[in-house]
C-alpha positions in Angstrom: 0.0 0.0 0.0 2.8 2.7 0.9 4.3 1.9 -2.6 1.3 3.0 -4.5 0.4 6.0 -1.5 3.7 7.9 -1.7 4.1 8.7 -5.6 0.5 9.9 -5.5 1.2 11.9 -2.4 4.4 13.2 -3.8 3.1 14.1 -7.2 -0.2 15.8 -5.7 2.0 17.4 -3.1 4.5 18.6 -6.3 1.5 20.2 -8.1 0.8 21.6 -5.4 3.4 23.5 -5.0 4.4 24.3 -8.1 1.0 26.4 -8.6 1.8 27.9 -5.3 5.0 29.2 -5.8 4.5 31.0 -9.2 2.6 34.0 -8.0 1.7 34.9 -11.7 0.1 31.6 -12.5 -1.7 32.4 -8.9 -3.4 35.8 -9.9 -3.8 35.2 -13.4 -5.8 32.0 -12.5 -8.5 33.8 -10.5 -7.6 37.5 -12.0 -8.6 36.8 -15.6 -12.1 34.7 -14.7 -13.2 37.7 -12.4 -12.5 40.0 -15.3 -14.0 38.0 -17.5 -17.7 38.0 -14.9 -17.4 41.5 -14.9 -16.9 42.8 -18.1 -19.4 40.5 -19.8 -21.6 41.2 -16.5 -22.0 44.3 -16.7 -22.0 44.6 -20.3 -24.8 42.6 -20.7 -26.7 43.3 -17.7 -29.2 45.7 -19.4 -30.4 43.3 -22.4 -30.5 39.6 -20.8 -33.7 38.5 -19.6 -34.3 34.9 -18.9 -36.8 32.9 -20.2 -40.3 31.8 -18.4 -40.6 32.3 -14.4 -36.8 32.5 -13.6 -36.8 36.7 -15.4 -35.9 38.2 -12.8 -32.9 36.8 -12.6 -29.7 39.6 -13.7 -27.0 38.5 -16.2 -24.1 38.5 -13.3 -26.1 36.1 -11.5 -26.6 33.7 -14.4 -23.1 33.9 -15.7 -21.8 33.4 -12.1 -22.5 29.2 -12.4 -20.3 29.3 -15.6 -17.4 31.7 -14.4 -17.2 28.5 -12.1 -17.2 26.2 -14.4 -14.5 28.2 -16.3 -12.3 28.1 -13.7 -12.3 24.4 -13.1 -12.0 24.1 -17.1 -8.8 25.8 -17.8 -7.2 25.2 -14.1 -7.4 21.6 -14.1 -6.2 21.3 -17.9 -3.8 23.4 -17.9 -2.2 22.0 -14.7 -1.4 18.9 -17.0 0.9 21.5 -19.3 3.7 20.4 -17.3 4.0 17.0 -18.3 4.8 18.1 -21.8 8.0 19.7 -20.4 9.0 17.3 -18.0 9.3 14.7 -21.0 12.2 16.6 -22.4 13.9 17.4 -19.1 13.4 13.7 -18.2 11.4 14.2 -15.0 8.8 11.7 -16.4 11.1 9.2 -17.6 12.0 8.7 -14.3 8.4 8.7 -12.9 7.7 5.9 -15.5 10.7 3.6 -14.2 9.5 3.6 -10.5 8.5 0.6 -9.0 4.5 1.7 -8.7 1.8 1.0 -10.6 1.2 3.9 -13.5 -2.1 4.3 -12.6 -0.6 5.8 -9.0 1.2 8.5 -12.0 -2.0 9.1 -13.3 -4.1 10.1 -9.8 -1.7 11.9 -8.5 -1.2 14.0 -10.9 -5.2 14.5 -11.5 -5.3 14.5 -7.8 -2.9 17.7 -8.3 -4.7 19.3 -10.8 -8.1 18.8 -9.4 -7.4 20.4 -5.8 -6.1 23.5 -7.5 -9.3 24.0 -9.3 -11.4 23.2 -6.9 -9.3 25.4 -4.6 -9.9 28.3 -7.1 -13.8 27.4 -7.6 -14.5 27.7 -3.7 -12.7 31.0 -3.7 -14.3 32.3 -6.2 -17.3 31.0 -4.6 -16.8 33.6 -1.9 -18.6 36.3 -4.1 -21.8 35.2 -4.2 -22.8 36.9 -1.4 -22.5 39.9 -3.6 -25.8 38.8 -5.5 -27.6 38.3 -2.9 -27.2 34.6 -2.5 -26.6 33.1 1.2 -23.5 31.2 1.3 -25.2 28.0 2.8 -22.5 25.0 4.1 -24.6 22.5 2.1 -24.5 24.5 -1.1 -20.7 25.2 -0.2 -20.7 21.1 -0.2 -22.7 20.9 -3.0 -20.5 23.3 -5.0 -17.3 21.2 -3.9 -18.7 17.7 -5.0 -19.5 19.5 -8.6 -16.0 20.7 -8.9 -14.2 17.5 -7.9 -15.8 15.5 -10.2 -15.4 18.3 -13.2 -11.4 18.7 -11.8 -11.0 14.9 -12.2 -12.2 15.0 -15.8 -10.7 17.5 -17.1 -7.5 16.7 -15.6 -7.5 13.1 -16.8 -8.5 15.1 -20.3 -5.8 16.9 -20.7 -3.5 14.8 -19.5 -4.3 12.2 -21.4 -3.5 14.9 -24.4 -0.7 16.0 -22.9 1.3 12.3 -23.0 1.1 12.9 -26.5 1.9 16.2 -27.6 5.6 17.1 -28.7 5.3 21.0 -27.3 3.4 23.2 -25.0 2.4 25.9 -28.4 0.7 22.3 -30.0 -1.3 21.9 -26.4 -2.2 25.5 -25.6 -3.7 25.1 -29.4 -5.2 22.0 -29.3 -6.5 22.4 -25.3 -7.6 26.2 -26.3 -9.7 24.7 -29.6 -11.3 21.8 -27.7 -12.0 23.8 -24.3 -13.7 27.1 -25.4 -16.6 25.7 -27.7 -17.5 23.0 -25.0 -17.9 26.3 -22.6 -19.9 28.5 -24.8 -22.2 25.4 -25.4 -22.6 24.4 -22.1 -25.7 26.8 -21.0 -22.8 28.9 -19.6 -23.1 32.2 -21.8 -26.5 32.2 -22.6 -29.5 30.0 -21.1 -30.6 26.3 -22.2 -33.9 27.6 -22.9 -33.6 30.1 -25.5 -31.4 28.3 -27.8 -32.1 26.8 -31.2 -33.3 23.6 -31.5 -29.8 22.3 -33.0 -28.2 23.8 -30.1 -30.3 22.4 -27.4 -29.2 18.9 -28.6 -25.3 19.8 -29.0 -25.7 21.4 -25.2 -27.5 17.6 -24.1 -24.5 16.1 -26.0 -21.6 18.2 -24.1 -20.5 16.6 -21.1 -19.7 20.2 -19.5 -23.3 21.7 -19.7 -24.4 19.2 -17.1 -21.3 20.6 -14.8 -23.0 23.8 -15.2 -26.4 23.4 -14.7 -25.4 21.2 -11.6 -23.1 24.0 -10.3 -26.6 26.0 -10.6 -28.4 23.9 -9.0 -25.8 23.7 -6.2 -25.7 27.6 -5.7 -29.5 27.9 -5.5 -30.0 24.6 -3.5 -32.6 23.2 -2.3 -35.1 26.0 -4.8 -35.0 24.4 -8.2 -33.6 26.6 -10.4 -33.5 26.9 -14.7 -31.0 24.8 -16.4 -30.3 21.7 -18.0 -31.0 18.8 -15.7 -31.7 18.2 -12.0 -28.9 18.2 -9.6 -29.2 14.5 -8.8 -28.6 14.0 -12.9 -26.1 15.9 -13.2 -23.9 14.0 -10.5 -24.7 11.1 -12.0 -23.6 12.3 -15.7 -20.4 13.8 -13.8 -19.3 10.9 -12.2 -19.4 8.8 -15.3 -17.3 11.1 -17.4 -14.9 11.8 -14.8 -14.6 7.7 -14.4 -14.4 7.5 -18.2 -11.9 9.5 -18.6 -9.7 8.5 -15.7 -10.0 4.7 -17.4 -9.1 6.6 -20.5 -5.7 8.6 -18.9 -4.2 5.0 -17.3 -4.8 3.0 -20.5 -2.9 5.7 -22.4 0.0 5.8 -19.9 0.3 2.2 -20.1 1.4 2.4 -23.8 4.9 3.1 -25.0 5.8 7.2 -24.3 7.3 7.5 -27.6 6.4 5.7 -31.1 
């Protein structure tokens, strides 16, 4: 058991730190999503309106949910970036000739990844008092849940990229193609409800819309609120893509790093 404990300890722990002591990685990482809620917040506060009994509701407050998910998007792929430079400074070599299983290599670095964004999520949930929304501990738990299981997957995801790519410009590229359209149809910029028919099915198809409507559900818990799915379906839809693609991360670190 303490073969398999201490490389997943050590490589959270690593990630850990890494994020912790670049300063710039640490305000850009919560800087640019804040900017981000309030530019297109207030910009688009006068001329949103939500559809059917939920109009009341302001822009800020509806984007809030997907500033959320945007943080635990980018943060837990992007964590994964340094794999593609530890294969050329050989830091992964000798990770792969350890005697533990290469699953352990797997968690712990998705462990890594996934409490940064979380870490990041639950900070940023801090300001939602500012809406007018009670900070409740079971929506706090609620919240957390949501985010682990979104960290996990996206941290498998772009690891599982990031064992192949030959340079950090072909991931940013790649990571940035893939990670931006499955935001902006995820119910994130613009509500479920009043999109076309075509997009209403490409939204049910994206695996990141049902992280958004449960992190709305979570923040308004236990009044229902407008989005995608129920809370209990969206756990369930979570936790089988965050298990899929963990399967999917080990059975491409079991193959041959080059070739």
């Amino acid at each position: 058991m303490g073969r398999v404990l201490a490389p997943i300890i050590a490589l959270w722990k690593r990630e850990v730190l890494k994020f912790v002591r670049d300063r710039s990685r640490l305000f850009g990482a919560l800087g640019q999503p804040l900017g981000f809620w309030l530019l297109l917040g207030f910009g688009f506060e006068g001329s949103f309106q939500m559809v059917g009994s939920a109009a009341d509701v302001g822009y800020m407050e509806f984007l809030f949910p997907g500033i959320l998910a945007l943080i635990l998007l980018f943060t837990a792929v992007f964590t994964t970036i340094s794999i593609v430079e530890e294969r050329k400074n050989g830091a992964l070599q000798a990770a792969l000739v350890a005697p533990a299983p290469r699953w352990a290599l797997v968690l712990g670095n998705t462990l890594g990844g996934t409490t940064l964004a979380m870490a990041q999520a639950l900070l940023f949930l801090l300001l939602l008092p500012l809406l007018g929304i009670a900070l409740l501990p079971t929506r706090v738990l609620l919240v957390g849940l949501i985010s682990l299981l979104t960290g996990l997957s996206f941290t498998a995801l772009g690891f599982i990229i990031a064992w192949r790519m030959e340079s950090t410009r072909g991931f940013h590229a790649v990571m940035n193609l893939l990670l931006l359209p499955l935001w902006m149809l995820s119910g994130a910029p613009f509500p479920f409800e009043g999109a076309s028919p075509v997009l209403q099915w490409v939204m049910r198809l994206n695996p990141v819309s049902y992280a958004v409507s449960g992190l709305r559900q979570a923040i308004y818990w236990p009044e229902p609120s407008a989005g995608l799915a129920p809370l209990g379906l969206c756990l369930l839809i979570s936790t089988g893509f965050a298990l899929a693609l963990l399967a999917a991360a080990v059975v491409v670190v079991r193959r041959p790093l080059y070739g």
